[in-house]
C-alpha positions, 0 to 999 in steps of 0.5 A: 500500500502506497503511503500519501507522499508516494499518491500525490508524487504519483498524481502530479506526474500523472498530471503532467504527462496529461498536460503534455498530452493536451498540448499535443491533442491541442496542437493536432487538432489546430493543426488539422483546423488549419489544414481542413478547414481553413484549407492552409496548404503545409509546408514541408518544415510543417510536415516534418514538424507534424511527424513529430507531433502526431505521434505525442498523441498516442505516445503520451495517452498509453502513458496516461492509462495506466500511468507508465513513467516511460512515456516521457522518455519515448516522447522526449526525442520527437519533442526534442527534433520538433521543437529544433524544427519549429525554431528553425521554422521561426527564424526563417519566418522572421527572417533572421535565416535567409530565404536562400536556406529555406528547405521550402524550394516548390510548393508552398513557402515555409515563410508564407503568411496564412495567420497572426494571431494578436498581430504576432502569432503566426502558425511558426510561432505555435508551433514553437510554443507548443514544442517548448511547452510539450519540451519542458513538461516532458523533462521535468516530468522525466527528472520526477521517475526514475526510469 
């Protein structure tokens, strides 16, 4: 039997891994808004950032049920590569990389302006946030088990 201490540690890193979940499911749901019903074409940095969100969904549900202290190390990695994908989106975006280093060659443009939200926000930057967020949930709860 579980003494209190252990409980709330364990419902804290359940809370967590939740929280990291509805990012994801967030995230994937305005992904699929922007695609579908705003019928917003992705770019290819959006594709590869969408590879690594995706999954998170799945990843982090079967990590919920029961909760498995794992799943922040199998989520990790592809919030790691899609939070470097969405920074270098950003920069591209803002223009701090030049466009002649933009993977975005044919097709839609990685820098195209679809949306800014409060003037500022545009898809890149969501992105980005969502994979900080996703990025820095998921390392504190991987500090929190031991693995």
């Amino acid at each position: 039997m579980r003494n209190d201490g252990e409980t709330t540690a364990l419902d804290v890193n359940w809370l967590l891994c939740f929280c990291a979940w509805l990012i994801a499911f967030v995230s994937t749901l305005g992904s699929m808004f922007f695609s579908y019903v705003m019928e917003f074409a992705p770019c290819v940095l959006c594709w590869y950032q969408r590879i690594c969100l995706f999954p998170l969904v799945l990843i982090l549900a079967r990590g919920l049920f029961p909760f498995d202290p794992k799943a922040s190390k199998y989520a990790l990695p592809l919030a790691g590569v899609g939070w470097c994908l969405a920074a270098y989106h950003s920069l591209l975006y803002a223009e701090w990389i030049p466009a002649d280093m933009q993977p975005c060659t044919q097709g839609v443009s990685c820098t195209e302006v679809h949306i800014e939200l409060f003037g500022f926000l545009s898809i890149p930057y969501l992105s980005l946030i969502a994979f900080t967020l996703l990025s820095t949930i998921l390392i504190v709860l991987q500090r929190r088990t031991p693995v």
